[in-house]
Phi, psi and omega in degrees: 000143184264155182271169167246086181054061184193140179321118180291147117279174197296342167131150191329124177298176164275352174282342193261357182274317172307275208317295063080282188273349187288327170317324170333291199274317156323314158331291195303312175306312177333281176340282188299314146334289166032246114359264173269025183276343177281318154359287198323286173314262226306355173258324207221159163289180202267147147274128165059022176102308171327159170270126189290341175283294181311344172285331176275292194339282192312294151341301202280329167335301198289321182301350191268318165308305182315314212288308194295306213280332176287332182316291183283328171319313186295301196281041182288317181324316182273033161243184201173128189294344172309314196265329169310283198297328169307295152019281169248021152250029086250231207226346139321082194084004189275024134312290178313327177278311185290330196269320202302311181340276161291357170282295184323316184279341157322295188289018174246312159300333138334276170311296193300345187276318183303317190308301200285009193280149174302338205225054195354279200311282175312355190268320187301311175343284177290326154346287209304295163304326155322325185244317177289326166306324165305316165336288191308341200269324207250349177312309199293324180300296182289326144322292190285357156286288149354323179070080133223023160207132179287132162289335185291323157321302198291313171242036164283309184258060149249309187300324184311303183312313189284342167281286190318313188305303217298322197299293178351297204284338195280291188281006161288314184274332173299014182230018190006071174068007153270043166252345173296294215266347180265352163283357179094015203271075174312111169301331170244059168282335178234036169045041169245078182292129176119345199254259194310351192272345195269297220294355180257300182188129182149184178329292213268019183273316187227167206198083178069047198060351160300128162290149155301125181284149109234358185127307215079037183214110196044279183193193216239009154278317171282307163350279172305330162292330196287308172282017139307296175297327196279342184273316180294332179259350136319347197268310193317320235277302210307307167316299178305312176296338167303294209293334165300296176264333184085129170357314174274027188250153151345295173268351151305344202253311204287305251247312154316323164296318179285358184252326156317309211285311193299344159319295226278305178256019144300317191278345162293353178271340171072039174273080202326281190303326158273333154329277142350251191347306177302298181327290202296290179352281168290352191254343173285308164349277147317306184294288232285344210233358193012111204174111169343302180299323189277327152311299161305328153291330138341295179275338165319279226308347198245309175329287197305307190334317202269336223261313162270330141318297175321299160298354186267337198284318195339266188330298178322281191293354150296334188217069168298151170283125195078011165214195190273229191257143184250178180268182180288156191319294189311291185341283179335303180293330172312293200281334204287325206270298203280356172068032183281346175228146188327301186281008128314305173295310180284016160244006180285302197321283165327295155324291183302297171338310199291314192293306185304316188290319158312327184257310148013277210285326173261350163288326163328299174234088189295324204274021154094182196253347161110143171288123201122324201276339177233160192080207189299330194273327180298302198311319184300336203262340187091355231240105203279157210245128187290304163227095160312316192260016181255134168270349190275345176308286189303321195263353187273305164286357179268327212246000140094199182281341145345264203296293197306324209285300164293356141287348168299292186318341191276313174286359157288293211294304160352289181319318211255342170272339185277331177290323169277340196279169193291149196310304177302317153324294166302324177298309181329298217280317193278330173298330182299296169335306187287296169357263193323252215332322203293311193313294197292035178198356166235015147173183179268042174300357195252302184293016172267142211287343192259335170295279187331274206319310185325311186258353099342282179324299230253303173332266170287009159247341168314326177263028150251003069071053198287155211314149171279327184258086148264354169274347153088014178239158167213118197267109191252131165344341194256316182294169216278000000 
């Protein structure tokens, strides 16, 4: 695998073989934390007024950084402004050098944002979201460059996760919602009536008598971006198993299945905005990559889906609970994308309102509203939220114009390495980009740790990656 620009040895020490499964093993906890942390709370009590899976999530999050940074402290020797310049004159691996940059200096503005805030706890909160997931992205990057974290490890257990969250979100709805609450899943674990209890029952639980898939993870809006994201990178996985193996290998079949299942509960999540995410996901694919494989796993994965939502729904909308027979699934997703129905219209609404009022308040304030005051770490604060559901909303008014601009520069920079970098990289990396973008402007789904880690991750282990044509062919749409 090529490195970025740093020094090989002759292979792995036995200190360096620990660290190397300890990385591993850490990666997977990352992953599953996550994940599953709302379980977690929701099984065990709160610490310190906190949710206790979150309180784990986080802890292992850092350790994983921590895990990366020592990892470059030992080898510092194997940088060198000779090879920092080689570096970013090419076009191999040069993320890691380009996105860090404005990230670095973001998180310093960031910390520095935490002193004047009124309000300590909710400012570390956001901080924490603003940064750390990111972190796990360039943790995973330097580990799996580095040869101390397996790229096989690394998008073994993101498939494992996207088949288990999909299933999970898929027969939660087909049980209307007790397979989640039969998992021991408490509705007030974090003693926010109205807030963790909708992921159970209330408005944002159900849709036209459906229950919503989520999981049980955070809420059926993250859910639905993540298996947006989780279908797109099966379609790139399948290609690559194609182009090796052929239709018929094991993993084209497994990979191909899994961007069907996560189809299946993307679409079950009634999520306006993962939906969009999936579409925009895959049609960057198609266009970046023009490939026999990627068209066709495409259109599997959005065909079967619908196909299969559909057959799945029959029985349900025969026998809704507490009423006669209701309509079909699709029927639903038809008025929910088109806003065909009342409680649609009034959350379209609501979204424009929130982006006007949002930008108000930074022409007001450019230099933002102080770190702490929106989102999530605001809800913990008591404190009402200007734009919940915007996330670019949210970093604008906590990081002023500042704050956003450098965050712009980290997806700017992203860009212009996936426009140079080898071609299957770049598609992967601009379809995750567009995700993350379509997420950050239709709700606050990027600060959530299981999205974030996710679309991080896949962002910067995509250029660590090994060639897709090493076999020196790419069976492109125009050929017979």
């Amino acid at each position: 695998m090529t490195q970025i620009g740093l020094r090989e040895g002759p292979g792995l020490s036995r200190s360096a073989g620990i660290v190397r499964i300890v990385a591993a093993i850490v990666f997977v906890a990352v992953v599953c934390t996550a994940a599953f942390a709302d379980y977690i709370s929701s099984w065990s009590s709160t610490v310190g007024g906190f949710p206790a899976g979150a309180i784990l999530r986080d802890g292992v999050a850092v350790f994983f950084v921590c895990l990366a940074g020592a990892v470059l402290f030992r080898e510092r020797a194997g940088w060198s402004r000779a090879s920092m310049v080689s570096l970013a004159a090419g076009r191999s691996h040069a993320v890691a050098a380009m996105a860090f940059v404005p990230f670095a200096v973001l998180a310093a503005w960031v910390l520095v944002l935490i002193v004047p805030s009124p309000a300590k706890v909710p400012a570390v909160l956001a901080a924490r979201n603003l940064l750390l997931y990111t972190t796990v992205g360039f943790a995973a990057y330097v580990l799996v460059a580095r040869k101390y974290l397996s790229l096989g490890v690394l998008l073994g257990t993101l498939t494992a996760l996207g088949f288990v969250v999909a299933a999970l979100g898929i027969l939660d709805t087909a049980t209307h919602g007790e397979l989640v609450t039969s998992l021991g899943y408490r509705r007030d674990y974090s003693g926010v009536e109205g807030g963790a209890s909708q992921l159970i029952a209330g408005a944002s639980a159900a849709f036209q008598g459906y229950v919503r898939a989520s999981g049980g993870i955070s809420n059926a809006l993250v859910f639905g971006y993540l298996m947006a994201t989780i279908a797109v990178f099966a379609t790139w996985m399948c290609e690559r198993a194609v182009v090796r193996s052929g239709w018929s290998s094991r993993a084209a079949l497994v990979y191909l299945a899994l961007g069907i299942v996560a189809g299946v509960a993307c679409i079950d999540s009634f999520t306006r905005g993962a939906l969009l995410a999936l579409v925009i996901g895959l049609l960057l694919l198609i266009v970046l990559r023009r490939s026999r494989p990627v068209l066709l796993g495409a259109l599997s994965t959005v065909i079967l889906s619908l196909f299969l939502a559909w057959a799945g729904s029959l029985p349900l909308s025969a026998a809704m609970p507490g009423q006669g027979a209701g309509p079909g699934l699709l029927d639903v997703i038809g008025t929910r994308v088109t806003s065909g129905d009342p409680t649609s219209q009034a959350s379209s609404s609501l979204r424009v309102d929130e982006i006007r009022q949002g930008l108000n308040g930074l022409a007001a304030r450019p230099m933002g509203n102080g770190l702490g005051t929106e989102g999530s770490a605001a809800d913990r604060a008591g404190n009402a939220k200007v734009a919940p559901d915007v996330f670019v909303l949210i970093v604008a008014l906590q990081t002023g114009i500042i704050g956003t601009g450098l965050y712009g520069l980290i997806f700017v920079a992203m860009i212009l390495w996936a426009i140079r970098g080898p071609t299957q990289a770049r598609a992967l990396i601009l379809a995750m980009i567009g995700i993350f973008g379509i997420t950050s402007v239709l709700s606050a789904s990027p600060d959530a740790p299981v999205f974030a880690t996710t679309i991080w991750i896949l962002i910067l282990a995509a250029s660590a990656a090994p060639a897709l044509d090493d076999q020196g062919v790419q069976p492109v749409l125009s050929r017979p």
